[in-house]
C-alpha positions in Angstrom: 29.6 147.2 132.5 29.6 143.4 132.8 27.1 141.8 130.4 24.4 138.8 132.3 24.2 135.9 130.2 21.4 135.1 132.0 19.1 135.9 128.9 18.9 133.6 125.7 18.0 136.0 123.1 17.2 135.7 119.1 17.4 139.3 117.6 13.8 139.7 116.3 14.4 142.8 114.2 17.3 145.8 113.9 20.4 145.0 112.2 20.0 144.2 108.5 20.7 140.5 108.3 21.9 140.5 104.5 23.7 143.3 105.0 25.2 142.4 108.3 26.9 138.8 106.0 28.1 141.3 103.3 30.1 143.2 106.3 31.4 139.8 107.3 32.4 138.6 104.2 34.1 142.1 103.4 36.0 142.0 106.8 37.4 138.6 105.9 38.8 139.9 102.5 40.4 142.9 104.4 44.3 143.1 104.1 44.5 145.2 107.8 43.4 141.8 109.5 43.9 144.0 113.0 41.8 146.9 111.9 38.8 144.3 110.2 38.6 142.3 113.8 37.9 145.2 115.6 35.1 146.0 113.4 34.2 142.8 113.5 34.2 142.0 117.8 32.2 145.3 118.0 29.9 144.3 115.5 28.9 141.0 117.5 29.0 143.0 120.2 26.7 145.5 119.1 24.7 142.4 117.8 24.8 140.7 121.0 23.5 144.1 123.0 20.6 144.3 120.7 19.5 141.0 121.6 19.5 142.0 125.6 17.6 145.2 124.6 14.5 142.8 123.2 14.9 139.9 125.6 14.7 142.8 128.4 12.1 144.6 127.0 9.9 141.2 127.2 10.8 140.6 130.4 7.5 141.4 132.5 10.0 141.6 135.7 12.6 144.2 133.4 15.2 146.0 135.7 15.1 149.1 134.4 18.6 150.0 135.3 19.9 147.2 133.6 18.0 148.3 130.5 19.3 151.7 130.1 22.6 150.3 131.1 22.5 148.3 128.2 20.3 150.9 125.8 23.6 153.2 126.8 26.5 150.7 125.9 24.5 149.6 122.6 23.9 153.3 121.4 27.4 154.6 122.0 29.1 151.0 120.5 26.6 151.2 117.7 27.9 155.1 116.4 31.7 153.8 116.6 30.4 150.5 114.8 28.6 152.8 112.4 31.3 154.9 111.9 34.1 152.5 111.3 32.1 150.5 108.4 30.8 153.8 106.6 35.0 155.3 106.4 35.8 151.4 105.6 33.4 150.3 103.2 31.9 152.6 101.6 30.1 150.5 99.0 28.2 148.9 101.5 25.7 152.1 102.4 25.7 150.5 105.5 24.4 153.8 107.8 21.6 154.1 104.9 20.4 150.5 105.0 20.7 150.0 108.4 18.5 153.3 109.5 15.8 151.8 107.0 15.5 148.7 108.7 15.3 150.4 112.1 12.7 153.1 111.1 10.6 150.0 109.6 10.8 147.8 113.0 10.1 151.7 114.9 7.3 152.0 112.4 6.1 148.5 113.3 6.6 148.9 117.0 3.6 151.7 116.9 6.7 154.7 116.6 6.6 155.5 120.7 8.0 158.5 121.3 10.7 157.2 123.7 11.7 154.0 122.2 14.6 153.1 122.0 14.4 151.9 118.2 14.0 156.0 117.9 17.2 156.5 119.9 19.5 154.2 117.6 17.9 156.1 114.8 19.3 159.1 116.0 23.2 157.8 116.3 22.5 156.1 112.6 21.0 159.8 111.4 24.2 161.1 111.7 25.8 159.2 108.9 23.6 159.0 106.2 23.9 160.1 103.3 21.1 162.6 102.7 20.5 164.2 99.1 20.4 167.9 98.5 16.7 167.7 96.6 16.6 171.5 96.8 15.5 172.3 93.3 17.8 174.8 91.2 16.6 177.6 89.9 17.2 178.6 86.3 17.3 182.0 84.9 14.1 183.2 82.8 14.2 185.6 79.6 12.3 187.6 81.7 14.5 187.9 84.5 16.9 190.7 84.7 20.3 188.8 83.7 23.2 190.0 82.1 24.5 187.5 79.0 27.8 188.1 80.8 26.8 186.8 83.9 25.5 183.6 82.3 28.5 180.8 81.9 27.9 178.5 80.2 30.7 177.2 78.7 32.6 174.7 81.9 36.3 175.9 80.2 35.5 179.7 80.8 35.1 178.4 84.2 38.0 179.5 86.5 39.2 176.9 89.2 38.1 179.1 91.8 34.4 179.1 90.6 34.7 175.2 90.2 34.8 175.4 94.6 31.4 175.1 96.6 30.6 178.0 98.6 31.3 176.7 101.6 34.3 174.6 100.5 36.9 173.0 102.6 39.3 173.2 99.8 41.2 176.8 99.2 42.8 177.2 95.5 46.8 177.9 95.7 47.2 181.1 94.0 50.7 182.5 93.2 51.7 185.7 94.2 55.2 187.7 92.9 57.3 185.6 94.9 55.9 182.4 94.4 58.2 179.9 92.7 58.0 179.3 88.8 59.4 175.9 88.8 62.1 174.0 90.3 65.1 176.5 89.5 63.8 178.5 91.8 64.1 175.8 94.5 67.6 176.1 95.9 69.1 172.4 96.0 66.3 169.5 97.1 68.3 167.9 93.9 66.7 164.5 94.9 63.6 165.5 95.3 63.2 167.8 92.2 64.5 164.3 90.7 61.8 162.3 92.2 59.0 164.6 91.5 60.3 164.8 87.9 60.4 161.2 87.1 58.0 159.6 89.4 55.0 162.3 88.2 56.0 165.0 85.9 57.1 162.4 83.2 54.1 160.1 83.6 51.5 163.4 84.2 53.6 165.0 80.3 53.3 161.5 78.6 50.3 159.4 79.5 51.0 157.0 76.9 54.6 156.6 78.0 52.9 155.6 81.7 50.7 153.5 80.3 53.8 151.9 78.8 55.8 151.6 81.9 52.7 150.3 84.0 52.3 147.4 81.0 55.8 146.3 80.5 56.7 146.8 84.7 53.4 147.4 86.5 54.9 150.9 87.4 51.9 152.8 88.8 51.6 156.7 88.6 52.4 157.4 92.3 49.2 157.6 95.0 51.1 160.5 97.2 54.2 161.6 98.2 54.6 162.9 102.2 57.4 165.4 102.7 58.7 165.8 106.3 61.6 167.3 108.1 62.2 169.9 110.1 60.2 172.9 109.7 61.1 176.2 107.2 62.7 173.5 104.8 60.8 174.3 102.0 58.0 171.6 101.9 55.4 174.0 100.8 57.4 176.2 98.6 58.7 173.0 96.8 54.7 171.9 96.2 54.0 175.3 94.7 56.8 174.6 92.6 55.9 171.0 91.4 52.1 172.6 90.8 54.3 175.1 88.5 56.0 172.7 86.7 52.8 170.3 85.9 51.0 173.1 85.1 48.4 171.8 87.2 45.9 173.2 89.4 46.7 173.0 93.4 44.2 172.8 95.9 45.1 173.2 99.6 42.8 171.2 102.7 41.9 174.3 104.8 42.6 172.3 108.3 41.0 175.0 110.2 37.9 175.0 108.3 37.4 171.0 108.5 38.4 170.6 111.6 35.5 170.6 114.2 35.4 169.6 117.7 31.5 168.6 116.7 30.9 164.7 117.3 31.6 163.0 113.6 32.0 167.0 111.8 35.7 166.7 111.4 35.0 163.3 109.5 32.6 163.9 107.0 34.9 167.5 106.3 37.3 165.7 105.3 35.6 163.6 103.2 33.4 166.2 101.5 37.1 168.2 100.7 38.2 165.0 98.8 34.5 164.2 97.1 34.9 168.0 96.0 38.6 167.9 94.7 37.5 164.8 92.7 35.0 166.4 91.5 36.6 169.0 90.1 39.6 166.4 88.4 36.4 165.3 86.4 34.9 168.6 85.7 38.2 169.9 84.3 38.9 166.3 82.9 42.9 166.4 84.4 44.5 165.4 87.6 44.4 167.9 90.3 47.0 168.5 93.2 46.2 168.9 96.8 48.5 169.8 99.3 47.5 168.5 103.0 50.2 170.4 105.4 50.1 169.6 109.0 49.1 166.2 108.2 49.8 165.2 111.9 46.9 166.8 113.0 44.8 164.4 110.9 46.3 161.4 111.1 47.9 161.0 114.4 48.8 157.3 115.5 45.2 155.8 116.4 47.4 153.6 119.4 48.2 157.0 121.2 44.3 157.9 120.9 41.3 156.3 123.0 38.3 158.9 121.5 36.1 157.6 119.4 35.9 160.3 116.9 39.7 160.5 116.7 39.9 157.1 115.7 37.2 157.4 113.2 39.5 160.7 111.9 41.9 158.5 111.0 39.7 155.8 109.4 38.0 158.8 107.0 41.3 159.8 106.1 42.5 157.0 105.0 38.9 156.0 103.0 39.4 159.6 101.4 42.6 158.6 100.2 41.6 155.9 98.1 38.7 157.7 96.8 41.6 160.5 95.8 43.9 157.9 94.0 40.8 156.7 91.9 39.7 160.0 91.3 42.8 161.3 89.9 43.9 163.1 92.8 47.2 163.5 93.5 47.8 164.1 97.1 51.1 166.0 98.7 51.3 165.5 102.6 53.5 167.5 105.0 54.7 167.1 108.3 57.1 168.5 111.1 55.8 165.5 113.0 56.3 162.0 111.2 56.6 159.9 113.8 52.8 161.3 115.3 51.3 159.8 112.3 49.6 156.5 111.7 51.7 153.8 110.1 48.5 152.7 107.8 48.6 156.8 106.5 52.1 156.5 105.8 51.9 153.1 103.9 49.3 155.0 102.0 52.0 157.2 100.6 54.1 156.1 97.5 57.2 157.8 98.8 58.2 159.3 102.1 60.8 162.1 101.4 62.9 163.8 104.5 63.3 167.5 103.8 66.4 168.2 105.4 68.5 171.9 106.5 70.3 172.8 103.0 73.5 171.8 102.7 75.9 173.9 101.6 75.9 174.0 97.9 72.0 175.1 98.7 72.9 177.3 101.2 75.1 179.6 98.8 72.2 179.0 96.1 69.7 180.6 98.4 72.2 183.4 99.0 72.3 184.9 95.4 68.9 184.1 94.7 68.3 186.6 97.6 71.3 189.0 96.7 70.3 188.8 93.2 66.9 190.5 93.7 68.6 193.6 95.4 70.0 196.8 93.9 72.5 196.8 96.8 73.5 193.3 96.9 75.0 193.6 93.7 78.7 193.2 95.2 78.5 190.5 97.7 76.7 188.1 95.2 79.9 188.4 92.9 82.6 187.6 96.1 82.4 184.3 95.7 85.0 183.6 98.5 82.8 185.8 100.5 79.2 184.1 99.7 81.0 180.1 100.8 82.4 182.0 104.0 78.6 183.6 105.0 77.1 179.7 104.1 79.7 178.1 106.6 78.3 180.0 109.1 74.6 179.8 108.2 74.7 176.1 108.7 71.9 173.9 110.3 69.6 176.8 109.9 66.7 176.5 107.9 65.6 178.0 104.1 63.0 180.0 106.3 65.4 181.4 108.8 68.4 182.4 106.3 66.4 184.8 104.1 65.0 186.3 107.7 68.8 186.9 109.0 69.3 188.0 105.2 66.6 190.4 105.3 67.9 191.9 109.0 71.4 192.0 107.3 69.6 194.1 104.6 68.8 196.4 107.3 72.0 196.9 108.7 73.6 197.6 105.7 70.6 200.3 105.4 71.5 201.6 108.9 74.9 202.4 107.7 73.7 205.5 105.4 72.5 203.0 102.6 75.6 200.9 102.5 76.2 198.2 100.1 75.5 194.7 101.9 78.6 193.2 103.4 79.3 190.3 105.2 79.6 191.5 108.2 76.6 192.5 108.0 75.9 189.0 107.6 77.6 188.1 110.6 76.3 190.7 112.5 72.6 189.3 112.0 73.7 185.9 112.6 75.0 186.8 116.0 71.6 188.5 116.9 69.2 186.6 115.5 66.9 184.6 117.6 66.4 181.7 115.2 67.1 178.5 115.9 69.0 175.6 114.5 66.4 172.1 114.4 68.2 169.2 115.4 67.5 167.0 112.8 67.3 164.1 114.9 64.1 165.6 116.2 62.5 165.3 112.6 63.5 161.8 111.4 61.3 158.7 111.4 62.6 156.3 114.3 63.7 153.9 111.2 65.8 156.4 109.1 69.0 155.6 108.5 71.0 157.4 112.0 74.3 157.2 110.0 72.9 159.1 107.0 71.1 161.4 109.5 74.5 161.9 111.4 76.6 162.2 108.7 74.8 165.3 106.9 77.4 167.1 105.3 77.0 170.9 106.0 
């Protein structure tokens, strides 16, 4: 819709002037100059609509078209306005302060059902923060209550009961195969190196990384992203790092915080990371959480036109602030790297490719497997035998060796409990249906092709 300029206007009421200069001068001092000027030409613009809304509405000749043309534009630019400064700048309470100053000027107008004061209070009603006032009941002598089911000591808390009921956050629990530690991950050498040193070490010692961030300004990390091609281990590597810090690991349940609601997805994400920081200061140590499928979250905002997707991104990357300040430490994964926003990714200390094992990992992964088995007992000491069966398993993921070991396991079953051979090895490999990723696939477009080429299998 082409705005007339036919109309001098001088907003009378609406936005929050002070507040409206904070945004300003907030938007000049932000270092993403692209993403603060498209908060700030869609704040004049919202700015610029409201004054048409009041010159119209005086107009004793109004063209009611043109007003709810307008009334439509302003409403729907004013939520993405809205949005974009709440998952921005948070210490402004700008949806808060703004809805006061509209319900006063509704208030004043004689609060006609209609309005359309009462119709921007609506899109601002969806961002403000309301407080849970419902009063909490304590338990009575006189009520029937067990001393048992009383706690109230916060350590006999376990981390399970520090979760809301209807948390967006689901506490990693290991189970019997679970890794305990990093010698249970089969190679990722550089990796297990990185973890150790760049948060294990300063996590162990906090005066020795309160030493290194004085004498180098060497910061404890604000997130690692692990991606590569999928079945590599990024998961299983997290579970082990949680192991090793003997920290608590919290995973961001995508299917319960994603919504296709208006705004729902948004504030999900941002209650998760309120709630694991939260519990990093109810427990009074750092807490992990493990965001896999971070694709999904953060896509590149240039591929997307929606507003809410755009505002996805913005929360995300609001939340992740909140997270580093809150001592959460926060573990990305992706299949997908080159589907996520560059401003997510520069959010991340380190990016780290999780490739296909090499070889050396390869045979490790073998006699882990073997060495678990009653009848695998002979292959895992032919050592000659174990290189030959990893030759052949190359370019196939972590994932999809122990399924072709697990159907060789049957065929050495099939052959009146035989021990496990290579050919039955061979034999799975040849009738598997799992695929080999082409690593290419899972690079970012600025990795190093030669390094990526030159994998040595």
């Amino acid at each position: 819709m082409k705005i007339s300029h036919e109309y001098s206007y001088k907003p009378s009421f609406g936005y929050n002037k002070l507040l409206n200069d904070e945004l300003k001068a907030e938007l000049k001092n932000y270092p993403d100059k692209k993403w603060s000027q498209s908060i700030s030409s869609l704040n004049s613009y919202c700015n610029k609509l409201e004054g048409l809304l009041n010159s119209e509405e005086k107009n004793k000749n109004q063209d009611k078209s043109r007003f709810n043309d307008y009334l439509n534009t302003f409403l729907t630019c004013k939520e993405l306005l809205t949005g974009y400064v709440v998952i921005t700048f948070e210490n402004l309470n700008f949806a808060n302060r703004e809805y006061e100053e509209y319900n006063d000027e509704f208030v004043k107008n004689g609060s006609n059902k209609g309005d359309w004061r009462e119709k921007a209070l609506k899109v601002l009603s969806g961002w403000i923060d309301k407080k849970d006032d419902t009063p909490v009941k304590e338990a009575s002598a006189t009520e029937n209550t067990s001393n048992a089911e009383i706690v109230t000591d916060k350590k006999a808390l376990t981390n399970t009961a520090l979760l809301s009921k209807n948390s967006f956050l689901e506490e990693y629990k290991p189970s019997d195969t679970s890794p305990k530690g990093f010698d249970d991950v089969s190679g990722m050498d550089n990796l297990k190196q990185n973890f150790n040193e760049g948060i294990l070490q300063l996590i162990r010692n906090p005066q020795q990384a309160k030493a290194d961030f004085d004498d180098y300004g060497i910061k404890i990390p604000r997130g690692i992203m692990l991606y590569g091609p999928p079945g590599c281990g990024k998961t299983y590597i997290t579970e082990a790092l949680a192991y090793e810090a003997k920290l608590p690991l919290y995973i961001l349940s995508l299917g319960k915080a994603s919504s296709h609601y208006i705004n729902l997805t948004s504030k999900n994400i941002h209650a998760a990371i309120d709630e694991a920081v939260k519990i990093a200061q109810d427990t009074k140590q750092p807490c992990l959480l493990f965001m896999d499928e971070v694709d999904t979250l953060a896509f590149d905002r240039t591929s997307r036109t929606e507003n809410e997707d755009i505002k996805q991104v913005g929360t995300l990357l609001q939340a992740m602030d909140k997270a580093e300040k809150g001592n959460v430490f926060i573990i990305a994964a992706t299949n997908k790297i080159n589907l996520v926003d560059p401003a997510v990714k520069r959010r991340f200390t380190s990016l780290e490719y999780v490739d296909v094992p090499d070889l050396n990992s390869r045979i490790s992964l073998l006699k882990k497997i073997l060495s678990n088995i009653n009848k695998g007992k002979s292959l895992l000491n032919d050592e000659n035998q174990l290189v030959e069966i990893a030759k052949e398993l190359n370019g196939y993921s972590n994932d999809s060796i122990c399924k072709i070991a697990a159907e060789a396991a049957k065929h050495a079953k099939q052959r009146n409990r035989a021990e496990i051979s290579s050919e039955d090895y061979y034999k799975a490999i040849s009738q598997t249906n799992e695929q080999r990723p082409n690593r290419r696939d899972y690079a970012m477009k600025d990795d190093n092709k030669e390094s990526i080429a030159g994998f040595k299998p």
